[in-house]
Steps between C-alpha positions, in 0.01 A plus 500: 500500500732367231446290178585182647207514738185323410267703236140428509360373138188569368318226700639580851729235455881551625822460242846553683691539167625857417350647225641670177348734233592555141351674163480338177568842318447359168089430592496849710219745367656771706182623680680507831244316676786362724622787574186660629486166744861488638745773389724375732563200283400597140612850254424572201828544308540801207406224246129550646567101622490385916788343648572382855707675714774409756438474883777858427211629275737453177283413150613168399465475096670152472265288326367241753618727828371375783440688861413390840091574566451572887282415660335787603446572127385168375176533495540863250727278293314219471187755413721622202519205384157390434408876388799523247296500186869384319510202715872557557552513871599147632548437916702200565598284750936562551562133617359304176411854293120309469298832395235517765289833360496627105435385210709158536387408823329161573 
């Protein structure tokens, strides 16, 4: 399966909208939750911070970097995101970037 197929949410409901990830490093506590849940999509850098990763596995430090979430690891991501005790993990929608799970999410 790719991104662009439909994720389940939290309520069963269906969302065809790819999905992106991204740390707010500045709130990040650096306990690595995230990375215990998905290590596919989430390091902890030298600085003792996370960042996402590349679908090529590279670190991206930008502030604000973005990667795809796939599917088959949505629901770890999205489970880092409510565990994150630094709030700092935001899943949005690509289309309108509306945050669907984090701390910004409605």
């Amino acid at each position: 399966m790719t991104v662009q197929q439909k994720a389940p949410t939290d309520d069963g409901a269906q969302t065809g909208d790819p999905l992106e990830v991204w740390i707010d490093q500045d709130l990040c506590t650096g306990d690595g939750i995230c990375v215990q849940y998905a290590p596919e999509v989430f390091e902890l850098d030298i600085d003792g911070l996370a960042y996402v990763k590349s679908s090529g596995d590279e670190l991206l430090q930008s502030p604000g970097a973005t990667t795809p979430v796939p599917l088959t690891l949505l629901r770890d991501v999205v489970d880092s995101a409510k565990e994150c005790p630094g709030d700092c993990i935001h899943v949005r929608r690509v289309s309108d970037r509306v945050e669907v799970y984090g701390p910004d999410a409605e």
